[in-house]
C-alpha positions, 0 to 999 in steps of 0.5 A: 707186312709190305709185298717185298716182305712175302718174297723176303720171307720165302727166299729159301723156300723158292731155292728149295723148291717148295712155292706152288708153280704160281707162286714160283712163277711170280718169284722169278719175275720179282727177281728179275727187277730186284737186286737185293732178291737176286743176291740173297737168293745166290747166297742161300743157294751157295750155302745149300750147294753140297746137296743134289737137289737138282737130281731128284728123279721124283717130286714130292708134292709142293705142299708136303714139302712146305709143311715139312721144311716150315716144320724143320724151321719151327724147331727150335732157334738158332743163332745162325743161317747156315744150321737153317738152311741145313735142316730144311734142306736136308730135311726136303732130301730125305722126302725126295728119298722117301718118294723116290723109294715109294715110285720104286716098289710100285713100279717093281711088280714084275721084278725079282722077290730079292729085287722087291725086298730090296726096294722095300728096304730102301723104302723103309730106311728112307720112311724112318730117316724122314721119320726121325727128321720130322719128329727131331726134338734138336737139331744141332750143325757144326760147321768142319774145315779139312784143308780147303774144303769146308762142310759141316754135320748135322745132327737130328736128336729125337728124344722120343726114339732115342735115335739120331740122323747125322748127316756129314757133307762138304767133306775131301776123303782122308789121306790114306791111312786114315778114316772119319770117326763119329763118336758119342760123347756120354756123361762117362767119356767118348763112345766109338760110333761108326766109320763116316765115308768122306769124299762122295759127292752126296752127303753121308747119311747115318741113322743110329741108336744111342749106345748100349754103354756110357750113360747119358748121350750128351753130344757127338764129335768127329775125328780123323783116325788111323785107319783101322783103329779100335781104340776106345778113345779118340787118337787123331785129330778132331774135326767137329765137337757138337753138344747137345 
């Protein structure tokens, strides 16, 4: 293993944030005398461009975060970058999430009790969504074009809680009149799920439990439906169609 070999292997790690301060310190002067460096590096981080994870209002320690983002690596592979640097980076999100809901409650003892219990709940919704990334058994990506925009969902499977993560970003809000569907596709048919809100300037995160009905769960789409509609099967046009 050469010396450029260490800044080539930790490219996304640097663009994550995940290097000690030594170590991000060393990289950024690397980058300066190399070009190769430079433009991956501005590759990764335009695949990465739909999270805020410039917007952190609290830092999860360096090497937590490694851990986490090296675990969300080791999965299992893929045949592509991009389903990479969406698992880890979502995956570094959700810690940002769950430390800016601990700082939350601990600064909150003069606060209201409804004040307290909502921070609390924020604080477990972000614990079992980085739960649920941490221990995913397949981690799925599609990427998703509406109009000239072009974002993609994420899919974290833990088998072992038979619930998902689904995150949904890069997407414009429907036209009017309609809605992003998210649907389970079983081994008897499609499943509705939930409503997907588009067009926000962070991606959607869903947490959900696999449906009472339709048997084995075998993927996901996502569909455009009139708004308002509780038809039982997709009408509208599909946008993504993920097998597990």
């Amino acid at each position: 293993m050469s010396a450029h070999d260490w800044f080539v292997e930790h490219r996304t790690s640097f663009v994550v944030r995940s290097l000690e301060a030594e170590e991000e310190s060393t990289f950024r002067a690397h980058l300066e005398g190399c070009e190769d460096c430079r433009e991956a590096i501005h590759q990764i981080e335009q695949e990465l461009a739909w999270l805020p994870l410039g917007t952190t209002p609290v830092t999860p320690r360096p090497e937590l975060k490694r851990r986490l983002v090296e675990s969300a690596l080791g999965i299992r592979p893929r045949r592509s970058f991009a389903p990479l640097l969406a698992a880890a980076a979502s995956l570094v999100l959700a810690v940002s999430a769950w430390t800016w809901a601990t700082s939350r409650v601990r600064s909150a003892e003069r606060t209201t009790e409804e004040a307290r219990a909502n921070l609390s709940h924020q604080l477990e919704m972000a614990r079992d969504t980085l739960e649920i990334m941490r221990t995913a058994s397949l981690v799925r990506h599609a990427s998703i074009r509406m109009g000239a925009q072009e974002g993609g969902m994420v899919i974290f499977a833990d088998e072992r809680t038979h619930r998902w993560n689904v995150v949904v970003y890069g997407l414009p809000a429907p036209q009017p009149g309609q809605m992003c569907q998210f649907w389970f596709i079983t081994e008897t048919g499609m499943v509705r799920g939930v409503e997907v809100k588009t067009g926000e300037r962070t991606p959607a995160f869903l947490t959900l439990p696999m449906p009472p009905s339709g048997g084995q769960v075998m993927g996901a789409a996502l569909t455009l439906e009139p708004m308002g509609s509780s038809s039982a099967a997709p009408e509208g046009k599909e946008l993504a169609h993920l097998m597990l």
